[in-house]
C-alpha positions as CSV (number, residue, x, y, z in Angstrom):
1,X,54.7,53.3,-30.3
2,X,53.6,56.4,-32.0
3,X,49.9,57.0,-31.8
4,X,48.7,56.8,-35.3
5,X,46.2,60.0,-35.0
6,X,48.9,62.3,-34.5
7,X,51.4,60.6,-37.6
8,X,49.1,60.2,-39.9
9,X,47.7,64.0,-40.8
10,X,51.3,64.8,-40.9
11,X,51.8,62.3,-44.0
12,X,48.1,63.5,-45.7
13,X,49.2,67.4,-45.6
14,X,52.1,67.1,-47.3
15,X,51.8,68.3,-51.2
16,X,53.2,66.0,-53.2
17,X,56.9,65.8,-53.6
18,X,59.0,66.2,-56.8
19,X,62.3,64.4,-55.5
20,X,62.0,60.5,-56.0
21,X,64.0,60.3,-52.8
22,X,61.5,62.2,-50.5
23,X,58.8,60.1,-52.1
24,X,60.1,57.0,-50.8
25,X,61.4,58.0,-47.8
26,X,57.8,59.0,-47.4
27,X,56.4,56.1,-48.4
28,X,58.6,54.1,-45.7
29,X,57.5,56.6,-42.7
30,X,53.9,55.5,-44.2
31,X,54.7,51.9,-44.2
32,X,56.0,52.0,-40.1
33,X,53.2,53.9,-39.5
34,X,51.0,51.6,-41.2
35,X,53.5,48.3,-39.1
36,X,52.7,50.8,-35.5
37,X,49.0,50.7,-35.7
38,X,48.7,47.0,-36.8
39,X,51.1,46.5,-33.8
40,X,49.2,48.2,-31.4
41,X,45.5,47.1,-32.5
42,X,47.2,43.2,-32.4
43,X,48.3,44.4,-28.9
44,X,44.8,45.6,-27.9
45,X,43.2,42.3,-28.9
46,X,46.2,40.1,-27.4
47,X,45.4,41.8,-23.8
48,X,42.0,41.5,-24.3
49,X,42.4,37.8,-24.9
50,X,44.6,37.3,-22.0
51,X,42.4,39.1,-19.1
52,X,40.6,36.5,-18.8
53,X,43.3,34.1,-18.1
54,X,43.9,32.7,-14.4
55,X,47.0,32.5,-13.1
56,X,48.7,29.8,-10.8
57,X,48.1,30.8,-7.3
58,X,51.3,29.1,-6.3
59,X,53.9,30.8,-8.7
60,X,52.1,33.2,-9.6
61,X,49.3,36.2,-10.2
62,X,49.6,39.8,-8.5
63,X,50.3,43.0,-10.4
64,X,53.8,42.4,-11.4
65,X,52.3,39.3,-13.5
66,X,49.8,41.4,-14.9
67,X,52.3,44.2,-16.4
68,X,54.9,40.9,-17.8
69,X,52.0,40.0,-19.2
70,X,51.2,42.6,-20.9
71,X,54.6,43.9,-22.4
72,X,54.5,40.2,-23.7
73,X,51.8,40.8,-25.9
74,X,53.1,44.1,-27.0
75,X,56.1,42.4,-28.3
76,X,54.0,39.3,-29.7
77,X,52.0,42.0,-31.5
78,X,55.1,43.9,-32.8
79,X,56.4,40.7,-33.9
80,X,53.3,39.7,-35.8
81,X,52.9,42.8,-37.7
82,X,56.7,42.9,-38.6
83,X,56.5,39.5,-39.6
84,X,53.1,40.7,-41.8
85,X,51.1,37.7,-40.5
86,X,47.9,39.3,-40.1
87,X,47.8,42.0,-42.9
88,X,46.5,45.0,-41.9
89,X,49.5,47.4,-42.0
90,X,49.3,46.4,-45.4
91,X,45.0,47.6,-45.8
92,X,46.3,50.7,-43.4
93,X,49.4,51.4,-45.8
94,X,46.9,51.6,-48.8
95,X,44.4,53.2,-47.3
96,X,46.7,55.9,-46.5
97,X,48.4,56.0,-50.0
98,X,45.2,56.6,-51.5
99,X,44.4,59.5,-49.4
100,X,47.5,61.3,-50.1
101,X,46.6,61.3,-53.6
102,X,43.4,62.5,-53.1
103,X,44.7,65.6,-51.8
């Protein structure tokens, strides 16, 4: 994932464009910005949820349960934002929007 500090002044210092082909293939790098940091803020909550969890002593626990685990909520959380179920890419993609036209 792209950390959404460094992509986002990139998009904000950009004067606006007169070719209706930059502007949307702007718009789309805003948008997957936009699905990145949902993704990654889902994927923060997701192992927050889950380190509480115990695991089965049996099968099992140790650290190699602890990184599965945690690449499976990364790609729960990519899922959910690519499928738009939560909703804030789409606040995020706004947000951004507007403060492009500010400048």
């Amino acid at each position: 994932m792209t950390d959404i500090q460094t992509a986002a002044p990139k998009f904000l210092v950009e004067q606006g464009t007169t070719n209706r082909k930059d502007t949307v293939r702007n718009e789309e790098q805003i948008r997957e910005t936009a699905r990145e940091f949902e993704a990654f803020f889902l994927s923060q909550v997701l192992n927050s949820m889950s380190s509480g969890l115990e695991t089965d002593s049996m099968f099992g626990g140790g650290e190699s349960e602890k990184m599965f685990r945690g690449m499976l909520n990364d790609e729960y959380s990519k899922s959910m934002s690519r499928n738009n179920s939560v909703g804030i890419a789409d606040a995020v993609y706004r947000e951004m929007l507007a403060l492009q036209e500010v400048k």
